[in-house]
C-alpha positions as a Markdown table, in Angstrom:
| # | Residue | x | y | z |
|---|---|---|---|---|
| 1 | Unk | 0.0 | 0.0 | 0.0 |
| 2 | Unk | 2.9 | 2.2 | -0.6 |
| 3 | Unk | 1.6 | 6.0 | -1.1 |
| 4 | Unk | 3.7 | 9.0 | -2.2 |
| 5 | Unk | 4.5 | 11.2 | 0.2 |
| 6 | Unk | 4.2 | 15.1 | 0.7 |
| 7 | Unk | 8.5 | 14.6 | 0.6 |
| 8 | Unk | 8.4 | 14.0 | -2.5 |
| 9 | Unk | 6.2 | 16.6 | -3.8 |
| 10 | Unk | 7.4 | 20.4 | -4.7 |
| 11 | Unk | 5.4 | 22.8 | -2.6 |
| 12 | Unk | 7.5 | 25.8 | -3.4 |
| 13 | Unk | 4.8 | 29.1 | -4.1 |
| 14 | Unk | 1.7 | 25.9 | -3.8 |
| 15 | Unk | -1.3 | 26.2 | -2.0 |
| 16 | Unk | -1.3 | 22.8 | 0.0 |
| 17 | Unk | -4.6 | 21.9 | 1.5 |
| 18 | Unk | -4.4 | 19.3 | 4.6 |
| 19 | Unk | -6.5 | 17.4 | 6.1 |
| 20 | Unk | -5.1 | 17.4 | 9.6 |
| 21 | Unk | -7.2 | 15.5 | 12.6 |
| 22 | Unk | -7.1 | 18.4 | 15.3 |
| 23 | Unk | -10.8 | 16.5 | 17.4 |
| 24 | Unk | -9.0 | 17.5 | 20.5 |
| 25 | Unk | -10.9 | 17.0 | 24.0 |
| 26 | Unk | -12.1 | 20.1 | 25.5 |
| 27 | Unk | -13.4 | 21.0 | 29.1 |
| 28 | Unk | -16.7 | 22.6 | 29.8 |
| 29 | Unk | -15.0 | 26.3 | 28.8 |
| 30 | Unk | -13.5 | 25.1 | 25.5 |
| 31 | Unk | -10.3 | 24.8 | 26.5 |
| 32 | Unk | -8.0 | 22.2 | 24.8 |
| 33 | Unk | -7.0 | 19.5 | 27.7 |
| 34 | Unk | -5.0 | 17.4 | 24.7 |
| 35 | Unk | -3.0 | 18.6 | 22.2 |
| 36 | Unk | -1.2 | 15.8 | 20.9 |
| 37 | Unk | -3.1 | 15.0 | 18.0 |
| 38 | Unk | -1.9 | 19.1 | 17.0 |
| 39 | Unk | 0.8 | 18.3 | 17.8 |
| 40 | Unk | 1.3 | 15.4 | 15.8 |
| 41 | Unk | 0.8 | 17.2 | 12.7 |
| 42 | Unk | 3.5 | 19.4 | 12.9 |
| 43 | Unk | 6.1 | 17.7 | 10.7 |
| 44 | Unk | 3.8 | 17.5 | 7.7 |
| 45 | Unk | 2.8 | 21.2 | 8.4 |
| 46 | Unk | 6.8 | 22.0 | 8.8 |
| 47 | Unk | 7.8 | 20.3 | 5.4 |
| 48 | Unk | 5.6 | 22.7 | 3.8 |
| 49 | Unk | 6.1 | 25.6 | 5.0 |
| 50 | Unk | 9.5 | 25.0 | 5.1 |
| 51 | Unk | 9.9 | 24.2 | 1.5 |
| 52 | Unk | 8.5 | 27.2 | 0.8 |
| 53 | Unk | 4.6 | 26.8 | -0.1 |
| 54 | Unk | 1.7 | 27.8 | 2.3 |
| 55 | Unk | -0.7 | 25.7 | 4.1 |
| 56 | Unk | -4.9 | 25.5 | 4.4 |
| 57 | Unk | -5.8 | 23.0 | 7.1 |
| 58 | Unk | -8.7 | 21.6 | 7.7 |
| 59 | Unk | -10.4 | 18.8 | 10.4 |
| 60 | Unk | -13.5 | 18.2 | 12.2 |
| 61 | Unk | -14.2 | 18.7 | 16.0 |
| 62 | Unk | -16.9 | 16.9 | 17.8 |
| 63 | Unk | -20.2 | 16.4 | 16.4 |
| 64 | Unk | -21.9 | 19.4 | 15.5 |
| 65 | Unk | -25.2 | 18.9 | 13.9 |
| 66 | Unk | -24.4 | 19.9 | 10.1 |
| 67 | Unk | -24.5 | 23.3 | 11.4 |
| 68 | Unk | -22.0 | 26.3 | 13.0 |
| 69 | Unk | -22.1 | 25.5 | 17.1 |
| 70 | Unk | -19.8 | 27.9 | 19.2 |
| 71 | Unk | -18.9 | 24.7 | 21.3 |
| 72 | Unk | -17.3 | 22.9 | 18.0 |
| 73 | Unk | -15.2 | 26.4 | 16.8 |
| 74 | Unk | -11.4 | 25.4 | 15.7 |
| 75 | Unk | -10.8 | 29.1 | 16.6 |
| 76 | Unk | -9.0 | 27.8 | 20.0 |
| 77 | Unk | -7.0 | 24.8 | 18.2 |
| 78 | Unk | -6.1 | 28.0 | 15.6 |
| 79 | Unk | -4.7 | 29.4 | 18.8 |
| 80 | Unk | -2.8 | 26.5 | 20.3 |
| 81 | Unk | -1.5 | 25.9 | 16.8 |
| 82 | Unk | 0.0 | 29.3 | 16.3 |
| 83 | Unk | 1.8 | 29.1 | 20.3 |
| 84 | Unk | 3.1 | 25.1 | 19.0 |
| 85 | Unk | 4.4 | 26.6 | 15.4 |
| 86 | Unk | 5.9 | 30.2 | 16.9 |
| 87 | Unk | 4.3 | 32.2 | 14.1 |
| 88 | Unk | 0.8 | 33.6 | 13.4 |
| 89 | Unk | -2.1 | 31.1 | 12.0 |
| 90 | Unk | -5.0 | 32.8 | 10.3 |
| 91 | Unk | -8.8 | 31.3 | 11.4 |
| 92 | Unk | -11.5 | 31.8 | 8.5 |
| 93 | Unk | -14.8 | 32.2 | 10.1 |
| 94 | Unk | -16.4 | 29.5 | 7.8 |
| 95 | Unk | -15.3 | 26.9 | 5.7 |
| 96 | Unk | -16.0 | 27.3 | 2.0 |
| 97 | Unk | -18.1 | 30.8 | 2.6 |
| 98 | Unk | -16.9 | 34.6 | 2.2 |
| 99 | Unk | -14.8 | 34.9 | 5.0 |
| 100 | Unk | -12.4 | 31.1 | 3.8 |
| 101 | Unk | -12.0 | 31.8 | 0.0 |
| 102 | Unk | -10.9 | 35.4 | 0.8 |
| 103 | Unk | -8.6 | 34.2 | 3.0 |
| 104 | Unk | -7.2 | 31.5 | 1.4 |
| 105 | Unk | -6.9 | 34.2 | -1.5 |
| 106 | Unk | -4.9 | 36.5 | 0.6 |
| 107 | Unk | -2.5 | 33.6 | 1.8 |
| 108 | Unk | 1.1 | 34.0 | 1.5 |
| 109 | Unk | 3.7 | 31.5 | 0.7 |
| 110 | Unk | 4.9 | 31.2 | 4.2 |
| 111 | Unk | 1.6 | 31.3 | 5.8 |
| 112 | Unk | -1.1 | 29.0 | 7.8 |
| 113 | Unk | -4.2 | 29.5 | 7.8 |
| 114 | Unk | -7.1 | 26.8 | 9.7 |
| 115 | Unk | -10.7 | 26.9 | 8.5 |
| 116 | Unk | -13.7 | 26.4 | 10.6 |
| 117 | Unk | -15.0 | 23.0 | 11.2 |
| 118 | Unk | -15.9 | 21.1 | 8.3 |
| 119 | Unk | -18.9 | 19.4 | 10.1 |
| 120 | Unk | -20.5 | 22.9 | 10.3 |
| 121 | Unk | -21.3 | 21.8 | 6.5 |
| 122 | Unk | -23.8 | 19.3 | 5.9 |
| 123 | Unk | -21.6 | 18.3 | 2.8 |
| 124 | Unk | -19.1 | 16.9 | 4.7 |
| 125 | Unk | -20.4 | 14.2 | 5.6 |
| 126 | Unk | -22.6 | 13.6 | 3.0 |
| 127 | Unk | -19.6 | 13.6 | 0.8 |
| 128 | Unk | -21.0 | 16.6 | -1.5 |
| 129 | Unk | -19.4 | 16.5 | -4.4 |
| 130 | Unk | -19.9 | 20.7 | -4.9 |
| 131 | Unk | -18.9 | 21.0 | -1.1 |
| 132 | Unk | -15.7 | 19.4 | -2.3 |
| 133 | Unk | -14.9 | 21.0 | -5.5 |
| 134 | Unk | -15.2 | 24.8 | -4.2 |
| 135 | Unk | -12.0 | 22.9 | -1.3 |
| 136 | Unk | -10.4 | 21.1 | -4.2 |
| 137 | Unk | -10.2 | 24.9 | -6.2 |
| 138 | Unk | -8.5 | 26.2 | -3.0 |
| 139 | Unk | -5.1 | 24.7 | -2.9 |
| 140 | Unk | -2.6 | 22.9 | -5.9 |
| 141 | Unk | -2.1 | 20.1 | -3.6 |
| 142 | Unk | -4.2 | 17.0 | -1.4 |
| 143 | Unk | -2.6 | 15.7 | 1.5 |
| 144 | Unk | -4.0 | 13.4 | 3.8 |
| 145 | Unk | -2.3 | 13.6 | 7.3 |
| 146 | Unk | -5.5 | 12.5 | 9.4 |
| 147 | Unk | -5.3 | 9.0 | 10.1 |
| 148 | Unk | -8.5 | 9.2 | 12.8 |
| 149 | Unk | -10.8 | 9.2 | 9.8 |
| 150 | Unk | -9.4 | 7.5 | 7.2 |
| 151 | Unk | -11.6 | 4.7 | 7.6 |
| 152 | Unk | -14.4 | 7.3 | 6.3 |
| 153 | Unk | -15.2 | 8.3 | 3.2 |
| 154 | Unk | -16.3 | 12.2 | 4.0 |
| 155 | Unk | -15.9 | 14.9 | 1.9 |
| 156 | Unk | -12.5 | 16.0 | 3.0 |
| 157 | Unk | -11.1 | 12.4 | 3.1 |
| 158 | Unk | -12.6 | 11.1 | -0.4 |
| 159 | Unk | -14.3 | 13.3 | -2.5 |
| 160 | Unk | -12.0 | 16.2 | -2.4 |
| 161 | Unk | -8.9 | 14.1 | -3.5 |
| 162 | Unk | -11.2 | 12.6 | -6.6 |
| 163 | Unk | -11.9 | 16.8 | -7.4 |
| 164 | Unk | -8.5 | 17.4 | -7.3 |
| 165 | Unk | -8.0 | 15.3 | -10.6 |
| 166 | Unk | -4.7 | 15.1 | -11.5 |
| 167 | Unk | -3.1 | 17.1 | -9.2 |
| 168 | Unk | -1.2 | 15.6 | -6.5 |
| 169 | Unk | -2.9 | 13.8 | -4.0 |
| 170 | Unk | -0.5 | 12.4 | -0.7 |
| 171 | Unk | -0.2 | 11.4 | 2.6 |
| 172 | Unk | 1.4 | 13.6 | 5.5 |
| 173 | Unk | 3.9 | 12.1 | 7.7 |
| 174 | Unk | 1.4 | 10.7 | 10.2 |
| 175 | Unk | -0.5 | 8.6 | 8.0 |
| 176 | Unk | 2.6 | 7.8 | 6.0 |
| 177 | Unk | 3.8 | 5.9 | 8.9 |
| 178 | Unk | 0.6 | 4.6 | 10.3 |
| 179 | Unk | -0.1 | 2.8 | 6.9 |
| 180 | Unk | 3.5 | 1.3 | 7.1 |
| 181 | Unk | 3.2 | 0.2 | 10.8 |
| 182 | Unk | -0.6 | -1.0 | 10.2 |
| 183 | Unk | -0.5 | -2.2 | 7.1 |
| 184 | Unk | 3.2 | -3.1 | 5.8 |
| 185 | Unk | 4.1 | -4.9 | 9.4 |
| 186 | Unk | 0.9 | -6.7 | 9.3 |
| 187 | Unk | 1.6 | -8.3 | 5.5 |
| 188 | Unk | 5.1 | -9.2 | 6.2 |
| 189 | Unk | 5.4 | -9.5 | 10.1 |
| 190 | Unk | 8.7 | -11.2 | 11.8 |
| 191 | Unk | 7.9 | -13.8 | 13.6 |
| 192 | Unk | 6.9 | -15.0 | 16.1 |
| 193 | Unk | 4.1 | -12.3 | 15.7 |
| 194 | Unk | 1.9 | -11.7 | 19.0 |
| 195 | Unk | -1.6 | -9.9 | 19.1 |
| 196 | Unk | -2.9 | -9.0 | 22.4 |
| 197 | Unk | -6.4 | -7.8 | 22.4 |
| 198 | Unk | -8.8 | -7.1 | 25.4 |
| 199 | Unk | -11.6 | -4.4 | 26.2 |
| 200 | Unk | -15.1 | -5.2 | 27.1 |
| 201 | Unk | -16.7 | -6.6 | 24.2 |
| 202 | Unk | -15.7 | -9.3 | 21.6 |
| 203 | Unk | -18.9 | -8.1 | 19.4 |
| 204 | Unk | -16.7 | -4.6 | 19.1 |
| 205 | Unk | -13.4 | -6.8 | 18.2 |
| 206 | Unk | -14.6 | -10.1 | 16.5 |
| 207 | Unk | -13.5 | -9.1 | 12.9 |
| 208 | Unk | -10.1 | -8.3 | 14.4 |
| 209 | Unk | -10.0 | -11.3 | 16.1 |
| 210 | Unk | -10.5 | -13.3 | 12.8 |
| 211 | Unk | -8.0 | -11.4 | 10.8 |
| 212 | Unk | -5.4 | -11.8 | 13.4 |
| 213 | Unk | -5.8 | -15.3 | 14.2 |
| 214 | Unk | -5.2 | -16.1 | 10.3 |
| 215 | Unk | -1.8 | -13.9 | 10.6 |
| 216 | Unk | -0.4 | -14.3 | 14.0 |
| 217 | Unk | 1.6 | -17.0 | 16.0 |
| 218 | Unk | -0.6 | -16.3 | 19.0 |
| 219 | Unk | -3.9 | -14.1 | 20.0 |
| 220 | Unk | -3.4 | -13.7 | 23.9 |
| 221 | Unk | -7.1 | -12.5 | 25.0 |
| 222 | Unk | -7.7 | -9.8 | 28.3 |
| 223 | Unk | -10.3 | -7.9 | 29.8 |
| 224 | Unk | -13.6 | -8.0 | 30.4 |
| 225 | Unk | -14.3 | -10.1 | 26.9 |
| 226 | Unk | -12.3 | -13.2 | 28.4 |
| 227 | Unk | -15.4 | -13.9 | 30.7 |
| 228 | Unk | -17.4 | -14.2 | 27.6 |
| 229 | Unk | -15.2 | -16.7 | 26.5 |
| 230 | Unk | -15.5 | -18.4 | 30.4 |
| 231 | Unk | -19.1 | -18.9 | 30.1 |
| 232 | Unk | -19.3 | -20.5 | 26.5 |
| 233 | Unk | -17.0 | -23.0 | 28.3 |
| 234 | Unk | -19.8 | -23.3 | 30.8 |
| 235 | Unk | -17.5 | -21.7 | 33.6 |
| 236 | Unk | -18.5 | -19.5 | 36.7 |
| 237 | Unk | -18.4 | -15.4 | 36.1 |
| 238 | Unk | -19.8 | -13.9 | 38.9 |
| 239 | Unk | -21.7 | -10.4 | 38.5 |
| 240 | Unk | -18.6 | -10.2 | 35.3 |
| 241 | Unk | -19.3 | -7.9 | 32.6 |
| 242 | Unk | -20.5 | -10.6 | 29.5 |
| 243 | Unk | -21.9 | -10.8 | 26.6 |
| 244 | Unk | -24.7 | -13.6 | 26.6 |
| 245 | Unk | -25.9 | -12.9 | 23.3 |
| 246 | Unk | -21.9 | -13.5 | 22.1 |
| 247 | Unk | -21.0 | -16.7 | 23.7 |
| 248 | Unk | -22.0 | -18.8 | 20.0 |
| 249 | Unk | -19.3 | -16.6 | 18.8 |
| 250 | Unk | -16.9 | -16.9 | 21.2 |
| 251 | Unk | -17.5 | -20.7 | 20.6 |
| 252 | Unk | -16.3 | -20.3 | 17.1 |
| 253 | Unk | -13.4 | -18.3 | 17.8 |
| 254 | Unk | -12.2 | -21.1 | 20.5 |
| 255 | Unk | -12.6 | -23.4 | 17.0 |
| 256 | Unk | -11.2 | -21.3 | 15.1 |
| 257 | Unk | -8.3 | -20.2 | 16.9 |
| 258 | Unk | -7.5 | -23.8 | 18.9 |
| 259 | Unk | -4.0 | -23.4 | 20.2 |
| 260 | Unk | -3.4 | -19.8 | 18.7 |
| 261 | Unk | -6.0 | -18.3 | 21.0 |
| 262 | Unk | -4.6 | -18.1 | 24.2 |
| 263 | Unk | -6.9 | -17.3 | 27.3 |
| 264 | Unk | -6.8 | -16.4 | 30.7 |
| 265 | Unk | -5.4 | -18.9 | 33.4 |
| 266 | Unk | -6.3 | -16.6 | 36.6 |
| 267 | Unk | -8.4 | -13.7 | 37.7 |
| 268 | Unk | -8.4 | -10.5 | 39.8 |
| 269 | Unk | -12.0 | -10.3 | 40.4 |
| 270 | Unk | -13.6 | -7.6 | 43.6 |
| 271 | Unk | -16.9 | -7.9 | 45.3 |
| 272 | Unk | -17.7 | -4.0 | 43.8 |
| 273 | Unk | -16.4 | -1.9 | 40.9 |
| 274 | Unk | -14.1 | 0.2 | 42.7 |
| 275 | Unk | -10.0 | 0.5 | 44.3 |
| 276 | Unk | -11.2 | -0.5 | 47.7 |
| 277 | Unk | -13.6 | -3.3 | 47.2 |
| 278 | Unk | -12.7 | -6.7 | 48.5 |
| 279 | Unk | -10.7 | -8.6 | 46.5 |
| 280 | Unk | -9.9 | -12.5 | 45.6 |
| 281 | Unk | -7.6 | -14.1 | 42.9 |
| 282 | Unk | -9.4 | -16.8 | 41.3 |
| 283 | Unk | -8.8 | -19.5 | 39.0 |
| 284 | Unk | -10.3 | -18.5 | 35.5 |
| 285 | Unk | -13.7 | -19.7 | 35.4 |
| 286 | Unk | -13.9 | -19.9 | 39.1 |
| 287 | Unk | -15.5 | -16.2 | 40.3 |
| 288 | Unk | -17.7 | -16.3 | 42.7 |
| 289 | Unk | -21.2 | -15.5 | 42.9 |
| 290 | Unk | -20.9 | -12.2 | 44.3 |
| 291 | Unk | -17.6 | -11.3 | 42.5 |
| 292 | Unk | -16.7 | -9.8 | 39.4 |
| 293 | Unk | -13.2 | -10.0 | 36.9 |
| 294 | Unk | -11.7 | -6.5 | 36.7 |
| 295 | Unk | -8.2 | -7.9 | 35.8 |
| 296 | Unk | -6.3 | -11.1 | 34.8 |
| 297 | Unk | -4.8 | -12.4 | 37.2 |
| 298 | Unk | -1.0 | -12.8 | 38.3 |
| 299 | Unk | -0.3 | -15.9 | 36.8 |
| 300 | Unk | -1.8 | -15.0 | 33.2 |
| 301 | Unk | 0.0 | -11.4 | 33.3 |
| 302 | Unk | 3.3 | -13.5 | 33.9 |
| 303 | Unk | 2.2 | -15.9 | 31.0 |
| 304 | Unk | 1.1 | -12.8 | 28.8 |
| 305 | Unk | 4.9 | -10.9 | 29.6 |
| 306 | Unk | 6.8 | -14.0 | 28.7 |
| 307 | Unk | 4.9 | -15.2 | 25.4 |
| 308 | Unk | 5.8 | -11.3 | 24.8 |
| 309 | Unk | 9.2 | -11.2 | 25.6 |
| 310 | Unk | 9.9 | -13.9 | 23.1 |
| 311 | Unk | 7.9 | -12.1 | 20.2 |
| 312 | Unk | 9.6 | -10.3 | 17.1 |
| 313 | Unk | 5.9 | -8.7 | 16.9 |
| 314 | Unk | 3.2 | -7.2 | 18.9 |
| 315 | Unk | 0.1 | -5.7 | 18.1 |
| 316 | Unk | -2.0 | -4.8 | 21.6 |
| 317 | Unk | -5.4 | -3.2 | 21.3 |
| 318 | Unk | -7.5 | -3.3 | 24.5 |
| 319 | Unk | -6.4 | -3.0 | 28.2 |
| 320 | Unk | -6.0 | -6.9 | 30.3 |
| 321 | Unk | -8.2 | -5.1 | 33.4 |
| 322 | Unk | -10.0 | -1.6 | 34.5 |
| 323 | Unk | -6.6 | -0.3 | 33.8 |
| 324 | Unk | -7.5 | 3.5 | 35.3 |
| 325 | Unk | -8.4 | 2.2 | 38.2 |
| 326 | Unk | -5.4 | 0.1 | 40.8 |
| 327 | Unk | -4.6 | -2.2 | 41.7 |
| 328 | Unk | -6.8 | -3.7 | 38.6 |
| 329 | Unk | -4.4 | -1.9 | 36.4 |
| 330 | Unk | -1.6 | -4.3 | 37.0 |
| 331 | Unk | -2.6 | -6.6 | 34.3 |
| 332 | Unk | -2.0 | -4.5 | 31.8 |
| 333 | Unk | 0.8 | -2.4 | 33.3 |
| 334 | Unk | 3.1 | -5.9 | 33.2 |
| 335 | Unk | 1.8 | -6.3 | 29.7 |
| 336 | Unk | 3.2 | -3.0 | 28.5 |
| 337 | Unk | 6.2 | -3.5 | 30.4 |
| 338 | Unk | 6.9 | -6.7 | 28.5 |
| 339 | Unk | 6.3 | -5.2 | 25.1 |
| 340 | Unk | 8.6 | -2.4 | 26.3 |
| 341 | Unk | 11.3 | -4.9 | 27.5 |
| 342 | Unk | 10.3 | -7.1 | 24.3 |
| 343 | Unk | 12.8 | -5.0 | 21.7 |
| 344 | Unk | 10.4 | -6.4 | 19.1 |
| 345 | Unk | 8.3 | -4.3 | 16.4 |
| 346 | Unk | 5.4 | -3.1 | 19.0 |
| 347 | Unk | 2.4 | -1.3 | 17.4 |
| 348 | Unk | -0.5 | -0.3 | 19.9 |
| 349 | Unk | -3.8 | 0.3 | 18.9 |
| 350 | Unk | -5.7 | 3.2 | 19.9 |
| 351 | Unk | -7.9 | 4.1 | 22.6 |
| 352 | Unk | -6.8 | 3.0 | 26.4 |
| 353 | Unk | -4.0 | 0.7 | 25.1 |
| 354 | Unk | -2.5 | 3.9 | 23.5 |
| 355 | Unk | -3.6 | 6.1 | 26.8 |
| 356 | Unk | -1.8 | 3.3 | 29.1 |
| 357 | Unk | 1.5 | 3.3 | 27.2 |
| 358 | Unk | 1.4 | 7.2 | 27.6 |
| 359 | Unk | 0.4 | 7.2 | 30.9 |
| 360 | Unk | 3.3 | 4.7 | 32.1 |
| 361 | Unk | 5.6 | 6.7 | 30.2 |
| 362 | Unk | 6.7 | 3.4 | 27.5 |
| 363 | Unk | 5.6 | 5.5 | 24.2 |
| 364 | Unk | 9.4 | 6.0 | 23.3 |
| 365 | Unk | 10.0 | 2.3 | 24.5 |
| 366 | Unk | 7.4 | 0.7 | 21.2 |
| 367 | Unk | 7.6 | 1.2 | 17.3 |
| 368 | Unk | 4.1 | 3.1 | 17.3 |
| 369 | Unk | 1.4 | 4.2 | 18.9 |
| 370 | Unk | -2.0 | 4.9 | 16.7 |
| 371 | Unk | -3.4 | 7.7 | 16.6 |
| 372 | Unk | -6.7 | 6.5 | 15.6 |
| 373 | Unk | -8.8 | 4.2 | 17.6 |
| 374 | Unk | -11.7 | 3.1 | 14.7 |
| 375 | Unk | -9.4 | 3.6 | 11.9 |
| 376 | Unk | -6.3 | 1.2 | 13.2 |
| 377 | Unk | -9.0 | -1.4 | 14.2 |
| 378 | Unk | -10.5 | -1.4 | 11.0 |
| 379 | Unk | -7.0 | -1.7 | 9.7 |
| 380 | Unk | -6.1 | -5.0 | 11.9 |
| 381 | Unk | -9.4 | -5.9 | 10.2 |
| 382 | Unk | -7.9 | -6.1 | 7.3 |
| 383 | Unk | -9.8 | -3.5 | 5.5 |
| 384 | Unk | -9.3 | -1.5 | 2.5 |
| 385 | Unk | -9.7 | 2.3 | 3.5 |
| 386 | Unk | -11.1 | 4.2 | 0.4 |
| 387 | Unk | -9.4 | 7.9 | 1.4 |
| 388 | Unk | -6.0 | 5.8 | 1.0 |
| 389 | Unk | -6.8 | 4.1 | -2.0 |
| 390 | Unk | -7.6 | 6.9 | -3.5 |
| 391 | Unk | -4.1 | 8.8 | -2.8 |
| 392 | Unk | -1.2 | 8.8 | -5.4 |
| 393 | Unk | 1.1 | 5.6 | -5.6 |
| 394 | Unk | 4.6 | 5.6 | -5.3 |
């Protein structure tokens, strides 16, 4: 799936429109409490302007209803952005109205500038093909540098590359090495090549399950989707979080899988869902009554870190426990500590797998942490992702 880069394109005196991913978290005065995902676009952003052409960004933010909403403005990400790149960003008051097309008119090579968000147009979702022509006229070149959507086909991801016709249409740095980690590590892994996938549901992760079982060595299962697996074995689960309605399908994953799928051998399991609750280490399959799993156990975390340690890849989407809340975050703190320790290729999903790497500080310690939750699950699906597709080729 090898896609051209913005390297390799010559932005000097070009209008480069990208498609950054600045959803950032907010608090209740619209304040930015995250700004990684900003600041992840920076090097794409850089190049650009550094190579002498000017840049139009634009990205979503929460989920306005096709309409402008205070709440939803970019105008504070504008400001962040500005403070991260040392130099002034312009803010156009709408996307493809009055105030945008005579700003990007008045843009000099050199400058930024971040238009309102695109969800303020119905279009963009709807992937409108006149929404998208009047951003295809703005800029001389398409680059795709948010990965959080490219598993959609909106306006700004699909149709406004296909308007562009045959100017050039690339990937910024972030999804350049997302598709390489996701997609190029996954066709070719070294082996032996580890997936480690927990959460609360297997419904959410059953395709991923599939796809990974047909590529992988082993498929080491954690969190609260392991007690589904317990009671279509006919096991005890306590008050634990299942899904009844799954358990045919977790049948057909155990067949599926056989000696691949590896499960829990032990469980951390508390009376309530909270730090201070009574607590009892279990053998899987043996909670009691008035118990619930919030964790594997000791002995399956041990298992887990040295099937790890031994692996030449890792792929880990999903926490082993409630890993925001000790001590049921041990689980999956000894799992990232193995992959850390592992010195193997280590690519973690998004979502709380990415948030407990960060958190324990081991995001320097793996190959690469996703920056998009849906999108790199749909990717270990083994999907096809349309706004790639439709990018230049090598």
């Amino acid at each position: 799936m090898a896609k051209k880069s913005i390297a390799a394109v010559d932005v000097k005196d070009k209008a480069v429109f990208i498609r950054v991913d600045f959803n950032v978290p907010l608090d209740d005065n619209g304040n930015i409490t995250d700004d990684r995902r900003i600041q992840m676009a920076l090097p794409t952003i850089k190049s650009v302007l550094d190579r002498g052409g000017k840049v139009i960004l634009a990205s979503h933010l929460g989920r306005p209803k096709d309409a402008p909403d205070p709440v939803f403005s970019l105008k504070p990400v504008a400001e962040r952005l500005a403070k991260l790149l040392g130099k002034p960003v312009d803010f156009a008051a709408d996307t493809v109205g009055t105030d945008a097309q005579a700003k990007v008119a008045a843009l000099k090579d050199g400058g930024v500038l971040l238009l309102e968000n695109l969800r303020f147009q119905s279009g963009e979702k709807k992937g409108d093909e006149t929404f998208a022509k009047t951003l295809a006229a703005f800029s001389d070149v398409y680059v795709n540098d948010a990965f959080g959507t490219c598993h959609r086909t909106d306006a700004s991801m699909y149709a406004v590359p296909l308007a562009m016709g045959s100017k050039p249409k690339v990937c910024g740095f972030l999804v350049e090495k997302e598709i390489k980690y996701l997609s190029d590590v996954l066709a070719k892994p070294q082996r032996p090549f580890i997936a480690i996938i927990g959460g609360k549901k297997v419904s959410d992760k059953i395709m991923v399950i599939k796809n990974l079982l047909g590529i992988c060595d082993k498929v080491l299962i954690g969190g609260a989707m392991s007690y589904t697996f317990s009671l279509a074995k006919d096991e005890k689960v306590g008050k634990s979080l299942v899904e009844a309605d799954k358990v045919d399908l977790a049948k057909e994953l155990m067949v599926l899988g056989g000696d691949k799928l590896v499960l829990p051998v032990d469980t951390h399991c508390g009376d309530a869902f909270k730090s201070d609750c009574n607590k009892k280490i279990v053998k899987a399959g043996e909670i009691p009554a008035d118990f619930e799993g919030l964790d594997v156990g000791p002995e399956t975390a041990k298992m887990y870190a040295g099937i790890v340690r031994e692996a030449k890849t890792v792929v880990w989407n999903g926490p082993m426990g409630v890993s925001e809340m000790p001590p049921f975050d041990e689980g999956t703190k000894m799992v990232a500590q193995a992959i850390a320790d592992s010195g193997a290729i280590s690519i973690i999903g998004g979502g709380d797998s990415a948030a407990a790497v960060q958190k324990l500080g081991f995001a320097d310690k793996v190959s690469h942490v996703s920056t998009g939750g849906g999108a790199s699950l749909e990717m270990l699906e083994g999907k096809k992702f349309a706004a790639v597709d439709v990018l230049d080729n090598e």
